[in-house]
N, C-alpha and C positions, 0 to 999 in steps of 0.2 A: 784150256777146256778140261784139262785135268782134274777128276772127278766132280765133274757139270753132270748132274742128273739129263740122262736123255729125253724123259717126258718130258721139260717144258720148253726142251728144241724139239720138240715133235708138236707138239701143239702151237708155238709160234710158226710154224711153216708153212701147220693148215691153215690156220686163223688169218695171217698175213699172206696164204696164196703165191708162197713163193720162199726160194733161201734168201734171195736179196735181201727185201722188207723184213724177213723175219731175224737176220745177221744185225740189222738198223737197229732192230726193234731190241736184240740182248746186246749192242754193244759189241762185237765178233765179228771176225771176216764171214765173207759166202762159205771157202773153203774149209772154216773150222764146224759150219753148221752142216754140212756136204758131208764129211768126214764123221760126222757122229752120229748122221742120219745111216748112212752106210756102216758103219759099227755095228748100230741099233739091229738095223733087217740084217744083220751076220748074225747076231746073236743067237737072234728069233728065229733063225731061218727060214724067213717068209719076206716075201715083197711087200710095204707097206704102201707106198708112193707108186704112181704110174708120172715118169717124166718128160718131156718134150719140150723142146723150145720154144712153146707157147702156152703150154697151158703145165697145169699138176694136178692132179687127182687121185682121191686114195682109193685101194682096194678092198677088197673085201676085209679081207683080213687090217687093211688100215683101219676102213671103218669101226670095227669094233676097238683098236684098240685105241682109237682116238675117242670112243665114248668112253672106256673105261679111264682114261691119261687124263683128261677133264675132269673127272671126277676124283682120281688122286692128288691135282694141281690145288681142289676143292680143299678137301682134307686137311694137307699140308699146311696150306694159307688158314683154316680156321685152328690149325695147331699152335701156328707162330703166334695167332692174333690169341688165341688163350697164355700164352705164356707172356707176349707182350702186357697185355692186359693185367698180368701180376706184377710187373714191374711199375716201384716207387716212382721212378724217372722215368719219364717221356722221351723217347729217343726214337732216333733213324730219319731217315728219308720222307719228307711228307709232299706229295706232290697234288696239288690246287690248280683247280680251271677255275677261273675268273671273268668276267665278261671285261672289256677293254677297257670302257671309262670307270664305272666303277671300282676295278681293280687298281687302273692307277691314284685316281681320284681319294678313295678310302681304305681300299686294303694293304696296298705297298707303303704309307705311311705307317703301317701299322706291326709291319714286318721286325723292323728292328727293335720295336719294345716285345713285341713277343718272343726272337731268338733271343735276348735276353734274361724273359724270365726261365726260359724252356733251353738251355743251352744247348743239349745233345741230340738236339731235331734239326735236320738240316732241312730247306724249303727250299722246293723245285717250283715256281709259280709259272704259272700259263696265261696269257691273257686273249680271249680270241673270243668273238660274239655269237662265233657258229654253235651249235650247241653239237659236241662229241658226247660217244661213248664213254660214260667214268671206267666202266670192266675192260673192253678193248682195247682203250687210250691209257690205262695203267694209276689212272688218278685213286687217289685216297678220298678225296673231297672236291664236289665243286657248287660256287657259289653263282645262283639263278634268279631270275624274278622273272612277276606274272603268274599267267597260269601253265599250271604244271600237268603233262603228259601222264597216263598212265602207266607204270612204271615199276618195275620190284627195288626203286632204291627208296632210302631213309630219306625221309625231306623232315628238318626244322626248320620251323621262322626266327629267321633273325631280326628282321625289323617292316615297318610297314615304306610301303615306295608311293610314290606319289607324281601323278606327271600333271604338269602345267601348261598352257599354253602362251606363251609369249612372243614377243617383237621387242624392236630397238623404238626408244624414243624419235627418234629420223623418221622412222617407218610410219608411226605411229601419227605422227604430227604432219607426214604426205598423204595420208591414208584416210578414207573416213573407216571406223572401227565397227567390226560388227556387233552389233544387239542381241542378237540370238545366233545357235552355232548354223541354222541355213545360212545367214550371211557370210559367211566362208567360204563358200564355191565362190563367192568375188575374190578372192583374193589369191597370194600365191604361199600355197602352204609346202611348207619343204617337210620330207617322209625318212622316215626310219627304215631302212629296208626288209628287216626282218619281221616288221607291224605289219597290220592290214594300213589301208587308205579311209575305210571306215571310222568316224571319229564317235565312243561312245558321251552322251552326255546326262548330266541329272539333275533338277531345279523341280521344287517344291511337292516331291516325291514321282517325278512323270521322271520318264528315260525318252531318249530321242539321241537317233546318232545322223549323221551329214559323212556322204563321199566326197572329200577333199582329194584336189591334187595341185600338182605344182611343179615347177622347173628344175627342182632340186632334189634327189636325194642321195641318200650316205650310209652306210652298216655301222656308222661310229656318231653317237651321239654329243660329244665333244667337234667332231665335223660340222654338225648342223649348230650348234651352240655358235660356232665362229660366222658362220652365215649371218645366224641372227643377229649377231651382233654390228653387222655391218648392213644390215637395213634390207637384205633377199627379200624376206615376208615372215610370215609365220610358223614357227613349229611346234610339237607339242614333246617335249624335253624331260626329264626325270629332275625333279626337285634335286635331287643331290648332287646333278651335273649344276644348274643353274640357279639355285637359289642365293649363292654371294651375289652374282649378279644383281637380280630383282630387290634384295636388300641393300645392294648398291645402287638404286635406280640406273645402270645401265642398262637393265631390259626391265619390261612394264610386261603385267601379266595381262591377259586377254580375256574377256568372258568369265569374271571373276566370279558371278553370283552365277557360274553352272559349276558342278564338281564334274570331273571324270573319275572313272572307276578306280578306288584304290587297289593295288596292288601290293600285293608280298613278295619280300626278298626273303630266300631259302638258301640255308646248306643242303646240300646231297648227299647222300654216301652211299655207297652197297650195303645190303644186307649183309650183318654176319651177325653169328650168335655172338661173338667176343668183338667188340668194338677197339679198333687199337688206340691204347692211349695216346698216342700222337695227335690223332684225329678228334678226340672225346676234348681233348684240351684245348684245341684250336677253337672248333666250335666255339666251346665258352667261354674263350676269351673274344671272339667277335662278337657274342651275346652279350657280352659285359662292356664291350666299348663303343657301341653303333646304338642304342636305346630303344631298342623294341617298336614300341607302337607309336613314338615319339623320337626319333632319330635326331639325333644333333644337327644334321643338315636340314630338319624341319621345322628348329627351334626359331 
């Protein structure tokens, strides 16, 4: 910890509510985060922290100077990212959230042509469906679809998404198929978990949606993919999970003359005034290889 700036172990400790999580969070034992917290309030000589073996709380004097430590951590980071920014080559540490199938699906195939074009960036990839903090969680970038929360981070579209509703041939040929999407409370629709049960729909400029449910659901849409494919019932799936599929007639698409609502897939970033090249590159190479409004998984 030999000249480790103490602001940004004073601000992990508040932010993570503790030295444990906040030792995690830099990589460090408790006792080197302990030791430099108690350094810090030597220094200052002021108590910044109130401690017990349950809880931590700052004092008065913490408070202030964890508004002001925040806003140097501020600073710093927008200085790095300007000089980053001057530099020809793309380097350092680039760490992506990705949602799960997706990410495996399209972006991790995509990894090693781009640490090759960009050699001196190394990728920390995350895949998880929960939607995290990018500032909290230490992300540079992360890559979303649907609709997007109001937010102070940077959203680009990178391509348009598209969901479908499908079933197994089996399914399909035991099943009479519905005609309009009311006909779907017959049957058994397997759920996304993080969707509503709400299904929207749209034919010949009318919208109408139907409360589906069903015996099955999953937070991983490659989960429900495997279902379908073995005849459960119905889901309503992302073109890019199943589209080989339905061009391989292993799955048959459902209520083909209604659309459901298109959706956009998005990068994210923080706001900064100086964008770091790591990130600015990335982008536009996911821009350049997934096809915007026409995705290669939709060809």
């Amino acid at each position: 910890m030999d000249g480790f700036s103490a602001i940004p172990v004073f601000v992990a400790v508040v932010e993570c509510d503790g030295f444990s999580p906040a030792a995690r969070k830099l990589g460090v034992s408790k006792s080197a985060v302990s030791k430099r917290i108690t350094q810090l309030e030597d220094k200052l000589g002021v108590r910044l922290l109130y401690r017990t073996t349950r809880k931590l709380s700052l004092t008065e004097a913490g408070e202030y100077y964890y508004a002001n430590a925040v806003k140097a951590l501020a600073y710093a980071s927008e200085a790095e990212d300007a000089v980053t920014q001057l530099q020809q080559t793309p380097q350092g540490r680039l760490r992506i959230n990705t949602p799960m199938s997706f990410g495996r699906l399209h972006i991790a195939p995509l990894i090693p042509q781009f640490l090759k074009r960009y050699p001196r960036i190394q990728v920390d990839m995350v895949m998880d469906d929960r939607v995290v903090d990018l500032v909290e969680s230490g992300f540079d970038c992360a890559i979303r679809g649907g609709d997007l929360p109001d937010s102070t981070l940077i959203a680009r579209k990178l391509a348009s998404l598209r969901l479908v509703l499908c079933a197994s041939p089996d399914y399909v040929a035991q099943h009479v198929m519905p005609t309009t999407p009311a006909d779907l409370v017959e049957h058994d629709c397997l759920l996304f978990t993080y969707s509503v049960s709400e299904w929207p729909f749209s034919a010949a400029g009318k919208m109408e949606s139907v409360r589906v449910s069903g015996s099955y659901q999953a937070n991983n849409s490659e989960a429900l993919r495997e279902a379908v494919l073995q005849g459960m019932g119905i889901s309503r799936i992302p073109l890019f999970v199943v589209g080989k599929d339905i061009r391989a007639g292993r799955l048959v698409e459902v209520l083909a003359d209604y659309q459901m609502p298109v959706k956009a897939l998005y990068a994210l970033f923080p706001r900064r005034q100086h964008l770091p090249a790591k990130v600015r590159v990335f982008i536009d190479f996911l821009v350049e290889h997934l096809g915007g409004d026409l995705p290669y998984w939709d060809a």
